[in-house]
VEXLO-826374 format. One line per 2 residues: number of its first residue (from 1); their letters; for each residue x, y, z of C-alpha. Coordinates in Angstrom, 1 decimal, always signed. Layout:
REM VEXLO-826374
NUM) A) X/Y/Z | ... $
This chain:
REM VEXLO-826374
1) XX) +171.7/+76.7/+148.1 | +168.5/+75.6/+149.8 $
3) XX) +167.9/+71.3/+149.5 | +165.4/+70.4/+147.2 $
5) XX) +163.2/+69.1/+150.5 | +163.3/+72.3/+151.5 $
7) XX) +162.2/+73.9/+148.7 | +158.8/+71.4/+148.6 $
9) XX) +158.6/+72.6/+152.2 | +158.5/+75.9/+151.2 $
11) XX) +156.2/+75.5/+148.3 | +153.6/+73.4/+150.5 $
13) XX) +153.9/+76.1/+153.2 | +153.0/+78.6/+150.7 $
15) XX) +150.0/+76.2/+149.3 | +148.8/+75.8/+152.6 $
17) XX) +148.8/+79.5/+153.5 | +146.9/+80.3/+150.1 $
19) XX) +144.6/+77.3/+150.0 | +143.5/+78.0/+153.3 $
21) XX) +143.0/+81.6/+152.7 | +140.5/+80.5/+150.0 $
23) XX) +138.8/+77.9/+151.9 | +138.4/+80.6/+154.7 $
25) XX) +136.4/+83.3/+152.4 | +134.3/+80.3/+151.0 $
27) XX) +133.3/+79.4/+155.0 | +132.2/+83.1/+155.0 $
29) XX) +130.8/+83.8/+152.0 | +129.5/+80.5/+150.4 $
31) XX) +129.2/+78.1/+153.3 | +127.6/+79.5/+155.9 $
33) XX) +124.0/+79.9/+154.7 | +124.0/+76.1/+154.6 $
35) XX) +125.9/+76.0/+158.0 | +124.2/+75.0/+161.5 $
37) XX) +124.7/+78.8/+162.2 | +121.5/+79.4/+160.6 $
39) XX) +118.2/+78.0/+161.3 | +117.2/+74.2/+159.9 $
41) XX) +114.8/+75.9/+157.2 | +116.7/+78.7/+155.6 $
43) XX) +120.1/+75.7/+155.3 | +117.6/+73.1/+153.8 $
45) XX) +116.3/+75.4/+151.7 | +120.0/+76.7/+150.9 $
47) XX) +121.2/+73.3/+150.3 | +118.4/+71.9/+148.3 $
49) XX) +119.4/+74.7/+145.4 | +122.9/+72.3/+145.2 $
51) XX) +124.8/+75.9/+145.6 | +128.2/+76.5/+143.7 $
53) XX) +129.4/+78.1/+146.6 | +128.7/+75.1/+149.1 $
55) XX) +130.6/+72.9/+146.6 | +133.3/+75.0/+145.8 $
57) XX) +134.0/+75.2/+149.2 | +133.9/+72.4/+150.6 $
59) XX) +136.0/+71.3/+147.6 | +138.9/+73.9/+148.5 $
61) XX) +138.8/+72.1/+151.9 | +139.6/+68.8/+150.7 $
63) XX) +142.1/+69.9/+148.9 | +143.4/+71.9/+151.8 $
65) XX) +143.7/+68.5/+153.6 | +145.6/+67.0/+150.8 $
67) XX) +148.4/+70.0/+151.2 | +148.2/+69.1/+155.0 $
69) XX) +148.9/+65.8/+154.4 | +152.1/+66.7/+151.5 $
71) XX) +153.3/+69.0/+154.1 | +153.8/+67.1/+157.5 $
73) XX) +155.3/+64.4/+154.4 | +157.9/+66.6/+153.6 $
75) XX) +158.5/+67.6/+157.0 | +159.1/+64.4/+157.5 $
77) XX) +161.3/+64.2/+154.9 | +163.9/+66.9/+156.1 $
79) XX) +164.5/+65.4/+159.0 | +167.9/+64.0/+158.7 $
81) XX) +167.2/+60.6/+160.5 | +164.1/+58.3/+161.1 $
83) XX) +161.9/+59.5/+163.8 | +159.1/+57.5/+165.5 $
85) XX) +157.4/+60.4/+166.6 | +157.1/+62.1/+163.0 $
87) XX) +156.0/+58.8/+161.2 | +153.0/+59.3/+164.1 $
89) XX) +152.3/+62.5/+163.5 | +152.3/+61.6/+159.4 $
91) XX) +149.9/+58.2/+160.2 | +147.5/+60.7/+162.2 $
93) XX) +147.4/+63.0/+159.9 | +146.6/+60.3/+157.3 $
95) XX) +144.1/+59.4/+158.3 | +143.0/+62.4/+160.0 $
97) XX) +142.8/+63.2/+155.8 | +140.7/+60.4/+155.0 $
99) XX) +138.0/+60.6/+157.6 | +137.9/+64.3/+156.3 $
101) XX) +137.8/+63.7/+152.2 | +134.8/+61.5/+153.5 $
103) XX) +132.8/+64.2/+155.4 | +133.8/+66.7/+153.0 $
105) XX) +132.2/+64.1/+150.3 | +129.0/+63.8/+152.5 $
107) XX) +128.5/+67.6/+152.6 | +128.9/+67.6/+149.1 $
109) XX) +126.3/+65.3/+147.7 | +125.0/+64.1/+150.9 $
111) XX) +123.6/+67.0/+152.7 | +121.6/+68.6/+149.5 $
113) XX) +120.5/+65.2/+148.8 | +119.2/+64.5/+152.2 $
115) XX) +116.9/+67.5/+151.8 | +114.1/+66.1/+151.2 $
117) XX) +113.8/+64.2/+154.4 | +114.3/+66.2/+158.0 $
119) XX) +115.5/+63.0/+160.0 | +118.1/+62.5/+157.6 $
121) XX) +119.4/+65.6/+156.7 | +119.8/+66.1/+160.6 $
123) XX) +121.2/+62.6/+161.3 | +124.0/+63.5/+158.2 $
125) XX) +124.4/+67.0/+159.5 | +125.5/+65.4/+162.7 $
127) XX) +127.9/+62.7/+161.4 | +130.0/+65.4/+159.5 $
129) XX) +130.0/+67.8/+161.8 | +131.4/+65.5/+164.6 $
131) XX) +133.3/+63.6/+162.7 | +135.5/+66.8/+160.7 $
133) XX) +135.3/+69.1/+163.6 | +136.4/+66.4/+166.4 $
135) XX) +137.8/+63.2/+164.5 | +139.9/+64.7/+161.5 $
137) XX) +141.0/+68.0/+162.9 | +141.6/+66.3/+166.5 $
139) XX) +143.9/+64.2/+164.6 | +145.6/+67.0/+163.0 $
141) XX) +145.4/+68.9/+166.0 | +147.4/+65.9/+168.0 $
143) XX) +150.3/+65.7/+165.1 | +150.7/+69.4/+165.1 $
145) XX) +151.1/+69.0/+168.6 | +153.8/+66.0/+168.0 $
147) XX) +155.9/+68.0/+165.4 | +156.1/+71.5/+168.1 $
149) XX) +157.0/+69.6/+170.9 | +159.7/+67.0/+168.9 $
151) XX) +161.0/+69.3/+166.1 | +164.4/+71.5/+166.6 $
153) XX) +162.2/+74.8/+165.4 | +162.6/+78.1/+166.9 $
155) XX) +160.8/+80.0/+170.0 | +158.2/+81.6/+167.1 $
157) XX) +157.6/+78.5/+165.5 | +156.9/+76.8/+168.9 $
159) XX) +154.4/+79.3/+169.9 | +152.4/+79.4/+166.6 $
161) XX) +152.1/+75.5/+167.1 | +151.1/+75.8/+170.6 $
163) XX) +148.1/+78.1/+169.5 | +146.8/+76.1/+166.8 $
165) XX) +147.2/+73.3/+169.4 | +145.0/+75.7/+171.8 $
167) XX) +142.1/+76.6/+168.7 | +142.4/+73.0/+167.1 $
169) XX) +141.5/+71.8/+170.4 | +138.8/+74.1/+171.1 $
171) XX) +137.5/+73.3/+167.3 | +137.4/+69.3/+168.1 $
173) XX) +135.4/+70.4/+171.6 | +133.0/+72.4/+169.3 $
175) XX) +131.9/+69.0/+167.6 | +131.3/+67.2/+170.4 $
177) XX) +129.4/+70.0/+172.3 | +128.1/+70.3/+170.0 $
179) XX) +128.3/+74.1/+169.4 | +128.7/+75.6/+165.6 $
181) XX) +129.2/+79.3/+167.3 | +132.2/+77.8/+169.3 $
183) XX) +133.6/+76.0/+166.3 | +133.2/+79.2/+163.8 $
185) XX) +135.2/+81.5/+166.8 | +138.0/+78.9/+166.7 $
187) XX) +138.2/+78.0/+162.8 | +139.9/+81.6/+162.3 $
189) XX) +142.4/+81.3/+164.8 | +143.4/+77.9/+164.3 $
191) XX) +144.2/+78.0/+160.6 | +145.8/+81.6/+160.9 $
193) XX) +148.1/+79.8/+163.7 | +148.7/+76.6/+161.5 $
195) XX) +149.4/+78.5/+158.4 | +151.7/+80.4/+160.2 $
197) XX) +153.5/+77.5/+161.8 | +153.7/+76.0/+158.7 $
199) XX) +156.0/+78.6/+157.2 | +157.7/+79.3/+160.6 $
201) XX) +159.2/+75.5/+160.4 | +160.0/+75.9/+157.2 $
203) XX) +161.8/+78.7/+157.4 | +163.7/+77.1/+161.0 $
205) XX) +164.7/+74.1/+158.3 | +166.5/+76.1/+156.1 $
């Protein structure tokens, strides 16, 4: 009979995988005509409509960061005594969460807001894209990296959190650059590896 923690793993594994999934196709289809991937014009125009899809989205991926969050806390969990390096990863990841709730917020309301006004729409633009490419998904991107390397996890779960180590990286380098082409290549790759990891471990913590 599988533990009740390990049946939350499972279930957040699965919500992850899903959640993701969705937040993907709305990156595709509904985000990015108000992305940096087009010119300055056509996404203030975009944005100025207030489009479902832009809010939809961007609400799936704060959402996603909440089933991040509930999943490295049941990871946590399973582990059958205290571990300093999984409360880390868990404190990153906190807080990796809250700087992204607040950019998600800001492309929300912010962004179609700011419209009206170049300098500030560029200036907002900016701040979320460093700040959830670099900031929160470095941070989630450095407790990935803590649960691979400290977790008793098999050689496929290893090697799915190794490559969303490799594309979370290259994503967090993208918002410094900066360079939107660079962080669209590496937003696939990344959450295909992570969503994989995730079920990976929980399978390994059966």
């Amino acid at each position: 009979m599988t533990p009740p923690s390990n049946r939350l793993l499972w279930g957040l594994a699965w919500g992850n995988v899903i959640l993701h999934g969705v937040g993907l196709a709305f990156a595709l289809f509904g985000m990015r005509p108000g992305s940096p991937l087009v010119s300055l014009p056509e996404r203030m125009e975009y944005l100025a409509g207030h489009p479902a899809g832009w809010t939809w989205g961007w609400g799936v991926w704060m959402v996603c960061s909440l089933l991040l969050l509930g999943y490295v806390a049941a990871l946590r969990a399973c582990l059958p005594e205290r571990s300093p390096s999984a409360d880390l990863a868990m404190t990153l990841t906190a807080v990796g969460m809250g700087v992204d709730l607040l950019c998600d917020v800001v492309q929300i309301r912010g962004l179609p807001l700011a419209t009206a006004s170049e300098p500030l729409f560029l200036s907002l633009e900016a701040l979320v894209f460093t700040g959830g490419a670099t900031v929160a998904n470095g941070l989630y991107t450095v407790a990935v990296l803590i649960f691979t390397l400290t977790l008793r996890i098999g050689p496929g779960a290893r090697l799915a959190g190794f490559a969303t180590v490799v594309f979370g990286t290259a994503m967090a380098v993208a918002g410094m650059i900066p360079s939107p082409r660079l962080l669209e290549l590496a937003t696939g790759p990344t959450i295909g590896f992570y969503s994989l990891w995730t079920l990976l471990v929980a399978r390994d913590f059966k």
